[in-house]
N, C-alpha and C positions, 0 to 999 in steps of 0.2 A: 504493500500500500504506500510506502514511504517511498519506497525506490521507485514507483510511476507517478506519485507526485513530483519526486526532485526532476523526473524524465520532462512532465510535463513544462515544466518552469525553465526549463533548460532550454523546451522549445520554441515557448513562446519567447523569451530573449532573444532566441536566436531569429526568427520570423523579427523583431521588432530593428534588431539589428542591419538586417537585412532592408527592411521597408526603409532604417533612414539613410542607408547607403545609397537606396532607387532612388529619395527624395535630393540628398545632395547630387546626383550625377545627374537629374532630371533639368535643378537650376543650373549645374555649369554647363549644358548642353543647349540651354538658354539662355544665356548669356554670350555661350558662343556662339550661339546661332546669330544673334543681336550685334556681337561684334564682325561678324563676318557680312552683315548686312549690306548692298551695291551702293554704297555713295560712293562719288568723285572724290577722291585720294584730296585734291585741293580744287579749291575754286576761287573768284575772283570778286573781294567784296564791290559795291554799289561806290566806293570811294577809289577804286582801281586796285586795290592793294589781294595780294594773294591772301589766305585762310587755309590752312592746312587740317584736315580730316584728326580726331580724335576719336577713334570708336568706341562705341558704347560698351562694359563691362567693369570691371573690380581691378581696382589698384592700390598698391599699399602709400597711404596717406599715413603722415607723421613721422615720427621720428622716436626711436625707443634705443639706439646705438651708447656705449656706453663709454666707446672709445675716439670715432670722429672726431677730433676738434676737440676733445675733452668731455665729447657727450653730448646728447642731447638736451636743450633747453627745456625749462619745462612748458614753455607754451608749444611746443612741438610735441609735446605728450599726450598721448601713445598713439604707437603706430598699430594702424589697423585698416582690415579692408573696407574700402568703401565703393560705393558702384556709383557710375554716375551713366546717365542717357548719352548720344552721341553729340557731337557738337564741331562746331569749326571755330578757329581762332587763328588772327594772324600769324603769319609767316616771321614778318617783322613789326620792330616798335611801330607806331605813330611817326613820324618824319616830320619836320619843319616846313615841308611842300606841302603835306597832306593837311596839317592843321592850320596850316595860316591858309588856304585854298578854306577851309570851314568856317575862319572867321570876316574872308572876306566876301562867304555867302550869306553871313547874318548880321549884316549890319557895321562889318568893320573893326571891329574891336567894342561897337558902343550898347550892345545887347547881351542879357544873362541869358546863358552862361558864357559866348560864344568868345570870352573875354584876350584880348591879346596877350602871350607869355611876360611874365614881368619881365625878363630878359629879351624882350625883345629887339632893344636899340642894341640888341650884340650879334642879332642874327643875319646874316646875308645868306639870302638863299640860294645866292652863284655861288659859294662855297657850301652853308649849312643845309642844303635843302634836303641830303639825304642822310643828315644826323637826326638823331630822336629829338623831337617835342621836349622840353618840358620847362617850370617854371608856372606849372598850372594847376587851379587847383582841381580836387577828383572831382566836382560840381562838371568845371567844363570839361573834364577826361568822359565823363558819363554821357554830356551834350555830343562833344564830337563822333561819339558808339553811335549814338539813337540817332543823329543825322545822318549817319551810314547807313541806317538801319540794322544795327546789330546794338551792343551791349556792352558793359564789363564785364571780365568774367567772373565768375564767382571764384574764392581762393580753393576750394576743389579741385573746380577746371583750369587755374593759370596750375596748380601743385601738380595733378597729372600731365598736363601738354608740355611741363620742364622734364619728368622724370620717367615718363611709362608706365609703366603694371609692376616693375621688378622690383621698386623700392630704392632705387639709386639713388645715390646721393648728388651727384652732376646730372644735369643733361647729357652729357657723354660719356658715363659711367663714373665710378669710384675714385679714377686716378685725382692725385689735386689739380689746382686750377695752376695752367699756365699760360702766358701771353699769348700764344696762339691757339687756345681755348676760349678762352673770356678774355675780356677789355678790364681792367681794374689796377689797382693800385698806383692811380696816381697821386703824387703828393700835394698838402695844400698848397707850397708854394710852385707846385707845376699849376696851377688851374687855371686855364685861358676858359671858361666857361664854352659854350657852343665845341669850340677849335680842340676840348678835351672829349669829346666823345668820340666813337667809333661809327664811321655808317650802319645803317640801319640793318642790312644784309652783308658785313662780313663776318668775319671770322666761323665760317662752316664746318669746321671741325668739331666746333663746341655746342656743336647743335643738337639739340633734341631725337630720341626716337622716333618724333613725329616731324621731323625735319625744321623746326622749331628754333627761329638765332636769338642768342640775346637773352637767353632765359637768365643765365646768371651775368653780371657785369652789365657796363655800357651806362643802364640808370634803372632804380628803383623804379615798381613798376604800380598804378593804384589799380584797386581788386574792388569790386562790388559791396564785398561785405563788411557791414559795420565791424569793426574788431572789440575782441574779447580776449583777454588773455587763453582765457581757461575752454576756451569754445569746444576743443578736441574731444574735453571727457565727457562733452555730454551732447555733440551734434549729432543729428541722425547720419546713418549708415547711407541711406540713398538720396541723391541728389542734394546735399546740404546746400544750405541758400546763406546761410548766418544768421546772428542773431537776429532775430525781431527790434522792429526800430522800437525804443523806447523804452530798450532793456538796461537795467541798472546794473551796474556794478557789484561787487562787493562792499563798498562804500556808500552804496544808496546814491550813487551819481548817475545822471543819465549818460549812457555812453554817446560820446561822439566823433570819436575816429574813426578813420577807416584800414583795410587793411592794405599793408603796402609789404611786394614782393621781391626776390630775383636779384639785393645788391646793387651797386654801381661803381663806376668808375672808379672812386674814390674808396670803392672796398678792399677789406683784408683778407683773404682767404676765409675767415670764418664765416665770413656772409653770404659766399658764395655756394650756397647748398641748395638743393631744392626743398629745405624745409624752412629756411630761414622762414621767419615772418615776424612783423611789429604793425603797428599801427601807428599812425601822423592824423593831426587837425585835418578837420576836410579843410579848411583853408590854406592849408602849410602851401607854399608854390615851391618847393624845394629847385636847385639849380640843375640837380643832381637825379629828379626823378619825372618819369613820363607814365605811358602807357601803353595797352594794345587793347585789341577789342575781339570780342567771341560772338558767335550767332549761331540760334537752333537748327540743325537739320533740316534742310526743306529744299527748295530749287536750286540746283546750281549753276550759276552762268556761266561761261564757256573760259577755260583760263585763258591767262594773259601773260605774256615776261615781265616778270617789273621791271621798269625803268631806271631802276637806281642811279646813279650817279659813278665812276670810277673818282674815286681820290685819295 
């Protein structure tokens, strides 16, 4: 009697076993299915600029490393998987062509948000045209998205389109950053503002799995979501947006930063991770930080070579 019950119990375990092995291999067949989906590898946004394909599935977001750089920060904590929908996102930053062409479609400098870079008495665009943007604040980085018709991206979507599905620490894997990888470590007293960035499409080696430049070095980049230090330990698994606007702090402060990604120029090795992340005033117009822009899945229009500039 004891020994066809322990048989019993033995087998329903195993049947339960079994059922959640069909369950997990049901979603990753689903997910693969999802990532294997026919979009256009890259397409060509509404502002001329390429968008390169992100496919839909699970990538390991955060940072749990204990050795990196001395280890992971705790706002990078913990690394876990996350899934997001599929999405496109620039190729390259925002450009000096591309946004001041934005603001001399709304008004010239004299309308919210379409506002000219505070730096702008340093920019020539027979030189600067195919440097990154920046000097603005994320108000008009979010204007410039939405008159493209696309977006900011969410810090999910800039963290996987820098790093892939593998957990890497670079865009180009694990190795550290060097000059012919990323653009960074200039010093204060090198800084010619503009004249210190890197155009917008080089250095190709340091590029992304999804072909992706600039992810780390060149300029901070602003992200969509309000920032939270602690957001990792408690955002959802799929498609995180960030917090809710009017979420408080730990301090009973209403949050009002945003979040900013990817290093610049001016960084040290340690910033150059695809985990880094802080948040900046939405006002800050840093010298040092720009943007790029994402949009959902949907029609793709036929590509196009960019233009860039050789210099």
């Amino acid at each position: 009697m004891i020994c066809n019950e322990r048989r019993n119990i033995k087998t329903l375990r195993l049947i339960a076993t079994i059922g959640l092995l069909l369950v997990i291999s049901a979603l990753h067949s689903a997910h693969a299915a999802e990532d294997n989906t026919n979009f256009p590898a890259e397409i060509t946004g509404k502002d001329g600029a390429p968008m390169a394909l992100v496919p839909a599935g699970e990538f390991l977001m955060g940072n749990s490393t204990a050795v990196h750089y001395g280890g992971a920060r705790r706002n990078e904590k913990p690394q876990q998987p996350v899934y997001l929908d599929a999405y496109y996102i620039d190729k390259y930053e925002v450009s000096n062509t591309l946004y001041f062409a934005y603001v001399e479609a709304n008004g010239g400098g004299s309308l919210e948000p379409a506002y000219l870079p505070t730096n702008a008495f340093r920019v020539n665009l027979s030189i600067h045209g195919n440097r990154p943007v920046t000097s603005i604040r994320w108000s008009s980085a979010k204007g410039y998205c939405e008159w493209a018709g696309k977006r900011l991206p969410t810090e999910a979507e800039w963290e996987k389109a820098a790093r892939g599905r593998d957990g890497r620490m670079h865009p180009w894997g694990d190795a550290e950053p060097t000059n012919e990888l990323a653009h960074f470590g200039v010093r204060p007293q090198e800084w010619q503002g503009p004249s210190s960035l890197a155009p917008v499409d080089s250095h190709p080696q340091g590029a992304s799995p999804y072909g992706v430049h600039h992810m780390v070095g060149n300029v901070f980049e602003w992200v969509n979501d309000i920032y939270l230090d602690e957001y990792y330990q408690e955002m959802p698994l799929r498609n995180p947006q960030g917090p809710p606007k009017g979420t408080m702090n730990k301090h009973g402060k209403k949050l009002s930063s945003y979040g900013i990604r990817g290093g610049s120029a001016k960084s040290v090795p340690a910033q150059l991770t695809t985990t880094f992340r802080a948040g900046w005033s939405h006002i800050y117009n840093a010298p040092y930080a720009g943007f790029r822009c994402a949009q959902n899945v949907g029609d793709a229009e036929p590509t196009r070579n960019y233009e860039g500039t050789e210099e």
